[in-house]
N, C-alpha and C positions, 0 to 999 in steps of 0.2 A: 231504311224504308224505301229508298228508290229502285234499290236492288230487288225486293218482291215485287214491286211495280212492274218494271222492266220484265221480272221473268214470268209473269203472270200475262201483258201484253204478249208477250213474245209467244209464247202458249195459245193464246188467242189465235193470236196470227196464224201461227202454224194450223192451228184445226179450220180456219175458216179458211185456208188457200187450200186445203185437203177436200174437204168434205163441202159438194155442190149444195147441199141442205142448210149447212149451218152459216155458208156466204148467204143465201137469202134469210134466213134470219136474221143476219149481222148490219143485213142493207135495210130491213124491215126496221130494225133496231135506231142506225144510224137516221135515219130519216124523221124515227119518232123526235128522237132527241132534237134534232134539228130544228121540230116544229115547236117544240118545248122551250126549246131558246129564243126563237121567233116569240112566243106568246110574251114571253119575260122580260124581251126588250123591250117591249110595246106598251109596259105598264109604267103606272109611275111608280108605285113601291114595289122597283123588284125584287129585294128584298122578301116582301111575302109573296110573292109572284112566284119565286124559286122553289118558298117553302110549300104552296101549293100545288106545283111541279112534283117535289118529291112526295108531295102525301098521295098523289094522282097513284104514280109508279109505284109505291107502297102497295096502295091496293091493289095496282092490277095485277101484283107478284105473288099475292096472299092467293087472290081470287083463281090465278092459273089463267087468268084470259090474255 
């Protein structure tokens, strides 16, 4: 399992040190997350904190926004 991990990161990486478009993406991305963890530490169950996290990015994956 960690060997698709690995080579799927490593993938990443490569296209986002390549292409100027998809580093701002990846930074746009990073920062989401970021704030996502911020919200989830701040709660007291985070626990459901998490899971409303992933149902947020759920839909905004559906939606294309």
């Amino acid at each position: 399992m960690s060997f698709l991990i690995r080579n799927l990161v490593r993938q990443v990486v490569r296209k986002v040190a390549n292409d100027p478009a998809t580093r701002e993406k990846a930074l746009h991305v990073a920062r989401n997350v970021a704030d996502e963890a911020k919200q989830i530490a701040k709660q007291e169950d985070r626990a459901y904190a998490a899971g409303q996290a992933l149902r947020r990015a759920l839909n905004k994956s559906r939606d294309g926004k």
